[in-house]
Every structure is written in C-alpha cells, then in structure tokens.
N, C-alpha and C positions, 0 to 999 in steps of 0.2 A: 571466610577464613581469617584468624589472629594472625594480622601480617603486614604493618604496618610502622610506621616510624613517625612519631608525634612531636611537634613541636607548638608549646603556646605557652601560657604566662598566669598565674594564681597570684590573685588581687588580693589582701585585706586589709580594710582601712586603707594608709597610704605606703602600705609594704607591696612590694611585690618580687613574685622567684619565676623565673625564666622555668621553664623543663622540657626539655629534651629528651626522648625514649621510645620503649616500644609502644604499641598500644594495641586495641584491639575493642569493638563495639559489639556488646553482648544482644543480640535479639533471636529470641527463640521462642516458637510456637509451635502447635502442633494439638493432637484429638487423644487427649488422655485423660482418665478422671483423675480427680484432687485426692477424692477418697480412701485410697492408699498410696500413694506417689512415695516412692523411696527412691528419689535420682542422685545418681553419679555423673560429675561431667570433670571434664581437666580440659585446658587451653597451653600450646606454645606458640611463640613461633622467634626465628630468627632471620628476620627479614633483610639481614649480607647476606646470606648462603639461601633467600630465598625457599627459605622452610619454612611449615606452620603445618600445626596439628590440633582437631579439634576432633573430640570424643563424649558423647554420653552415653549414658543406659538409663532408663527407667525399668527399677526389676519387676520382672515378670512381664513386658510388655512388649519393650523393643529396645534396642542399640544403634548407632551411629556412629562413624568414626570417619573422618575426610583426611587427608593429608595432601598440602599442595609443596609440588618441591620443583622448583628454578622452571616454575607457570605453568607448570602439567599439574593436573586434578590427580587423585586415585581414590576413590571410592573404597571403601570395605563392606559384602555383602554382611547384612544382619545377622547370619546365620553363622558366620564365619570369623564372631567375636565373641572373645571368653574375655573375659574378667573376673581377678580370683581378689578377695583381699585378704592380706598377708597379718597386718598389726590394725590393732584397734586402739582407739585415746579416749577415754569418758571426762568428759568435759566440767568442771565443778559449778560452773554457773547454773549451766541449762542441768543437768547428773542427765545428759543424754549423750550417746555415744556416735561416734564418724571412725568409718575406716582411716588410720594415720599413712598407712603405705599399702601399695595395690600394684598388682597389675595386668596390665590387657598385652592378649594375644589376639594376632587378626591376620588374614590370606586372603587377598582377593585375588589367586590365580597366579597373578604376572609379581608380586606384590607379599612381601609379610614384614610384618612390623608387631616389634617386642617392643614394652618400653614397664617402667614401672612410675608411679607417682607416688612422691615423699611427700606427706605434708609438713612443711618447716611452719606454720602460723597460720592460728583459726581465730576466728571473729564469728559468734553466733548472730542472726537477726531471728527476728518474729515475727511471723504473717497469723494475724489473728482474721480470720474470717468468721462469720456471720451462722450457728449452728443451723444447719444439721453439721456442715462441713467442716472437718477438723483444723485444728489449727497446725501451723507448719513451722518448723525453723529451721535454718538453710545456713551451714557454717561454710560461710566464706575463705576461703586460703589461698595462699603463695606456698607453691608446690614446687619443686624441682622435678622435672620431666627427663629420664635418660632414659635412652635405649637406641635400636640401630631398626633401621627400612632399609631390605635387602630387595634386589631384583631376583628374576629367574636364572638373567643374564651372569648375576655375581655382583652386579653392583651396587657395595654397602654403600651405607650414609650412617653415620653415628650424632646422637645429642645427645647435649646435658644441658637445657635451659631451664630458668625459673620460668614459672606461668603461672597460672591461676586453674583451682579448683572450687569445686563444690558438691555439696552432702546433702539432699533436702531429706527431714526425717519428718515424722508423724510427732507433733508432740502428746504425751499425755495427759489428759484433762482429771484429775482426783472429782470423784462426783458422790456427795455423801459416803464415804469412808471407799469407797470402791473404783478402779480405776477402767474406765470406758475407754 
C-alpha cells in the first residue's frame, strides 16, 4: 500500500536539497498479455490519518482496488468494481489519448467507496519492445484523488489527496500507408 513518509537527500555535483514527503514504491506483477493491455491505475495515500488507496484495472481482464485505513486492510471483490471515465485529453506529442477525469465505484459488503481521479499533469514514456509485440506508452500523472469510504456502520471517511496515476495504451505503428 502507498503509505509512507519519506525522508532523504538529492545530490548533484556539489548541490544538495534535503526532501521530505510522502512516498510510495511501485512493484507490480502479475499473468496478463502485453498484446492488448489498456491499464488504469491511481495511487493515494495520507499516512496522518493513516489512509492509502491503491486501484487498477486492466480492461477486459481484471480489477483491483486495496484500501488501508488506521492498519485495517479492506479488500474490494473484482466483480464489485466499476470504473466509468468521465473526460478525455489527446495528447499532442504522442496524438494518443488517456482518460483526464474518472471514476470508480466499489462494495465489498462491509465497505463502499466512491472516489473520482482528476488528472492535474501527464508525462508520456515509451516501451518499445521487440515485434511481434506492440509497442506501449504509459502516461504518467499527479492526479488528485477525492472521494468518501463509508462503513455499513455509518462511518464515513472523506479525501482529497494528490497521488499518482497511470494510462498504458497501445501505441500505433503506420506500416506502409496502413495502420496495424
């Protein structure tokens, strides 16, 4: 879970800036092909108030969504996650497109949580891989994350934190006047 509080120090040459913040270590794995992958993820977390949210989908295959709040886990069944996206941004660099604002709906029983993600800033990168397999680009962003995790009980929880998202899309390859 994104849930952590970072403190260390960025060197160059003979400059250096102290930083202090939040942080969060991305590792993720898992048995999906490459060959159509159009992933959705968003990260928060506010680790005073002991929150963090981590969410993805790969469409058409499967979703995830964890949310830890003051050291209790809660899980969201697969089946029991919608994600709608609302506005879309076309990018001029890449002229490929990422949903700008979105959001997930999710129940696990004891448990629901609404929330939406704004993208405030994208950064595209480039995974060029080796054909048959297409190549990918993955827009990177700082999203702002609101929305409220109510109990059965009644008891809400409300955020609005910045976090991190991302959009991996298919890029397209022009192949003798035609696009593959």
């Amino acid at each position: 879970m994104p849930s952590s509080q970072v403190r260390g120090s960025l060197t160059i040459g003979n400059k250096s800036l102290d930083i202090l913040g939040k942080g969060y270590h991305d590792h993720a794995w898992g048995r999906f092909g490459l060959s159509d992958l159009r992933m959705t993820t968003a990260w928060a977390a506010e680790p005073l108030d002991g929150f963090s949210l981590c969410f993805g989908e790969i469409t058409g295959e499967l979703a995830f969504l964890g949310v830890e709040k003051e050291g209790k886990s809660i899980v969201f069944p697969q089946n029991k996650i919608r994600l709608t996206e609302i506005g879309g941004h076309l990018d001029n660099e890449t002229t490929l497109g990422y949903p700008s604002i979105y959001r997930v709906e999710a129940e696990s029983g004891e448990h629901k949580l609404n929330f939406t993600v704004d993208v405030l800033r994208a950064e595209a990168t480039r995974l060029d891989f080796k054909p048959p397999e297409p190549s990918r680009t993955i827009f990177h962003q700082r999203s702002l994350l609101q929305g409220n995790l109510t109990s059965r009980s009644g008891e809400a929880y409300e955020f609005a934190e910045e976090g991190i998202s991302t959009f991996w899309v298919k890029r397209l390859i022009p192949s003798f006047g035609s696009i593959r």
